[in-house]
N, C-alpha and C positions, 0 to 999 in steps of 0.2 A: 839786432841791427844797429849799426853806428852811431848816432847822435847828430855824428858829421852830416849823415846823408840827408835831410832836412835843408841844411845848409846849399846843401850843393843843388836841391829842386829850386832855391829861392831865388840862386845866383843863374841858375838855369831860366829862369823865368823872367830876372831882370834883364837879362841879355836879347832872351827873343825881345820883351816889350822895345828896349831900346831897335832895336833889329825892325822891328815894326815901323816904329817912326822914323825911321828913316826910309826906310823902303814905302811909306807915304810921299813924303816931300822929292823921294825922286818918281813916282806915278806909278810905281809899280803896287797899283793900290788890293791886288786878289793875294799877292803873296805877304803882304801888309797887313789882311784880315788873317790869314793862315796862321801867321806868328803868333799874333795878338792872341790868338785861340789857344794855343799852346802855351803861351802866357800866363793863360786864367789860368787851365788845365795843372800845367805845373805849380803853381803861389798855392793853390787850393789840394790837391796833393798833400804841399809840405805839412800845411796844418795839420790834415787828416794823418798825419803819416806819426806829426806828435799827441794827436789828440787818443789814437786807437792802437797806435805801435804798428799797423798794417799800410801793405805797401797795394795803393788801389790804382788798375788797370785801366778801366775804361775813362770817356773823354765827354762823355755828356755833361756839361758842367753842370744844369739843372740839378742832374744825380747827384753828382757833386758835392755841390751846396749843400743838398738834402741830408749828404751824408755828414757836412762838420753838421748840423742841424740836431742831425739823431746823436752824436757821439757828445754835442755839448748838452743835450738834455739827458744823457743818462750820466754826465757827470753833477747834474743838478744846476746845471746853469740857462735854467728856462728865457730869462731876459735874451742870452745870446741867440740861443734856440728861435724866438720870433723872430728876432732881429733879422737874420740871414732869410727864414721865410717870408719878412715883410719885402725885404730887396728882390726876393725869387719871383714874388706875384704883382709887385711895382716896376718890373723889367721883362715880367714871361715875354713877350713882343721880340724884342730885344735879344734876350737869351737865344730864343728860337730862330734867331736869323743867323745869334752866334754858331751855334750847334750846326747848322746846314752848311755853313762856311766852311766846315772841317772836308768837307769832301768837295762843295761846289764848286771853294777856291780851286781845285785842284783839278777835278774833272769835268765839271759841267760846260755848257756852252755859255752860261753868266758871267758878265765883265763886271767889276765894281765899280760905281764913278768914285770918285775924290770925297763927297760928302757919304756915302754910302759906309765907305773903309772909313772913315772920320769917327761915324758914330760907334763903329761897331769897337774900334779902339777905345775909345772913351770907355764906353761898355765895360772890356777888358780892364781899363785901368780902375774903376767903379769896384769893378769884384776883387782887385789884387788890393786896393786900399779897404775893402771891407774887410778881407783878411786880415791886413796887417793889424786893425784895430780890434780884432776880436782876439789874436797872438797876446797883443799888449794887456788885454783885460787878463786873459788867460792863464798863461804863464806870465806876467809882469816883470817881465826880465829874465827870469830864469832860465837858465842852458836849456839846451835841446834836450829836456827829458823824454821820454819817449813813453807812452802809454803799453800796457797788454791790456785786450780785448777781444772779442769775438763779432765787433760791430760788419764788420762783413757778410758775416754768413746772417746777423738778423736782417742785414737788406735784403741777400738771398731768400730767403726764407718766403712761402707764400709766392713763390714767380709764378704760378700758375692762376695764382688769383689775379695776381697783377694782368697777365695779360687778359684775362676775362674782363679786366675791368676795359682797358684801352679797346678790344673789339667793343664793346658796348659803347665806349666814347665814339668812336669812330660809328656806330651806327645812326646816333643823332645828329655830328658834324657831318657827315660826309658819309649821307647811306648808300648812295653806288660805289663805294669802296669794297675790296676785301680784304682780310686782316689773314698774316701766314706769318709763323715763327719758321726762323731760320739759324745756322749756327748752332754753337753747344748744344741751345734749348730744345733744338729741330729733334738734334743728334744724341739729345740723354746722355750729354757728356758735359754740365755747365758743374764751375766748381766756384769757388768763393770769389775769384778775380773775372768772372765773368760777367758781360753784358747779357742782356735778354735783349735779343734784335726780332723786332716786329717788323711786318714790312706793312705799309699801308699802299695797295694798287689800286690805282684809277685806272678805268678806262681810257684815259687818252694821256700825252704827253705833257709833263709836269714843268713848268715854269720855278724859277728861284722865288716869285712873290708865291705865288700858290702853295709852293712846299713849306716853306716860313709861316703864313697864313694858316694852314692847315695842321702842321704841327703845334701853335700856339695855343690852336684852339681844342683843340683833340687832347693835349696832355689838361688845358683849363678843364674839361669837362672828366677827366679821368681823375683830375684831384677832387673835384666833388662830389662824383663816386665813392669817394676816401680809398682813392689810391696814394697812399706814403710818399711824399715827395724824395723821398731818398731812394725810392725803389730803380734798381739799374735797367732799365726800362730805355734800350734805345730804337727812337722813329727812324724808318727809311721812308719818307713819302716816293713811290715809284710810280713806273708805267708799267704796263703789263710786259712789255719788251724786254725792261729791266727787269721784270723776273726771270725772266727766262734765262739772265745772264745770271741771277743768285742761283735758281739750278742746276744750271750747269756746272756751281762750284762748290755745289753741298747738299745738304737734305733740306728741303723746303717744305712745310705742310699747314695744310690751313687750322688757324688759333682755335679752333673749337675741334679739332682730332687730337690735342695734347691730353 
């Protein structure tokens, strides 16, 4: 893969960020969060994309993160490696409001106020300067060299642990919940660019605070479990309605039939 392409996720990322702020300052604060999200997504990407030579799909930054995490300690660079989990468990809050944005801006019935989209950019720009500084450690100027690895499929690797660990998490946060794999994983068709999509159902209709709140705290207790913070592990906090709209659009089945 090109060297260029690196380049072109960075400039892809500066652009939404700017795009972000301005679509602050004129109120249009849900598509503000949107960008910003895409922002991280993209900056964090580019790293990965020099750190592992692999070109990574999903959008959970948490994952993310986890993932330059795993690829800078198997290059021997443990200092960077805390570094980015010290930022992941000094913002999980934060993070988890980022992540739900990616859909709620978009589809939910949540409006964002002016300070709500405020922080959640900050946020954004927080993780795109942690990157840039860990680039600078990194490669220390050096062209876009680009890595070979196999750091994806080690995140793959063990998803079925992974999800045993998050029902278990979700049984102490949130025991009237139930936990169903959906997507590739549902379907015995997940490959190295894939998410593992959990769906976590309540009994009743989910709130933007609630689903932030509950995912925060559900993946805190899933890493204590010692679930891998890199594991591609993404939450859908739903309603049971919402399910019905995941099966009507794939194979759904509850996390303990995998």
């Amino acid at each position: 893969m090109s060297g260029k392409y690196p380049d072109l996720l960075r400039r892809r990322a500066e652009s939404m960020m700017g795009l972000a702020e301005r679509l602050l300052s004129e109120g249009e604060y849900d598509l503000a969060v949107l960008n910003a999200g895409y922002a991280a997504q993209l900056y964090i990407k580019s790293v990965l994309l020099r750190l592992t030579g692999e070109e990574w799909k999903g959008h959970g930054i948490r994952t993310l993160l986890g993932a330059v995490a795993l690829a800078a300690q198997e290059r021997g660079l443990r200092d960077v490696a805390e570094e980015i989990i010290d930022f992941t468990r000094r913002n999980r809050r934060m993070l988890a409001e980022l992540e739900e944005a990616h859909t709620r801006s978009v589809y939910g019935a949540f409006e964002y106020s002016e300070g709500q989209a405020e922080a959640i950019i900050e946020l954004a720009k927080s993780t795109i300067q942690l990157m840039k500084g860990i680039e600078d450690r990194v490669f220390r100027g050096a062209a876009n060299e680009i890595a070979n690895g196999a750091t994806l499929l080690r995140a793959l690797i063990g998803w079925r642990r992974h999800v045993g660990i998050v029902s278990e998490a979700v049984k102490v946060v949130a025991p009237e919940a139930r936990v169903y794999v959906a997507g590739g994983a549902a379907e015995n068709r997940l490959t190295v660019e894939s998410d593992i999509d959990v769906l976590v159902v309540l009994p009743h209709e989910v709130n933007f605070e609630e689903a932030v709140e509950l995912r925060a705290r559900i993946l805190e207790e899933a890493e204590r479990l010692k679930m891998p913070l890199y594991a591609p592990v993404e939450l859908h906090i739903i309603s049971g309605e919402e399910l019905k709209e995941y099966a009507r659009k794939g194979k759904v089945i509850p996390a303990d039939e995998i």
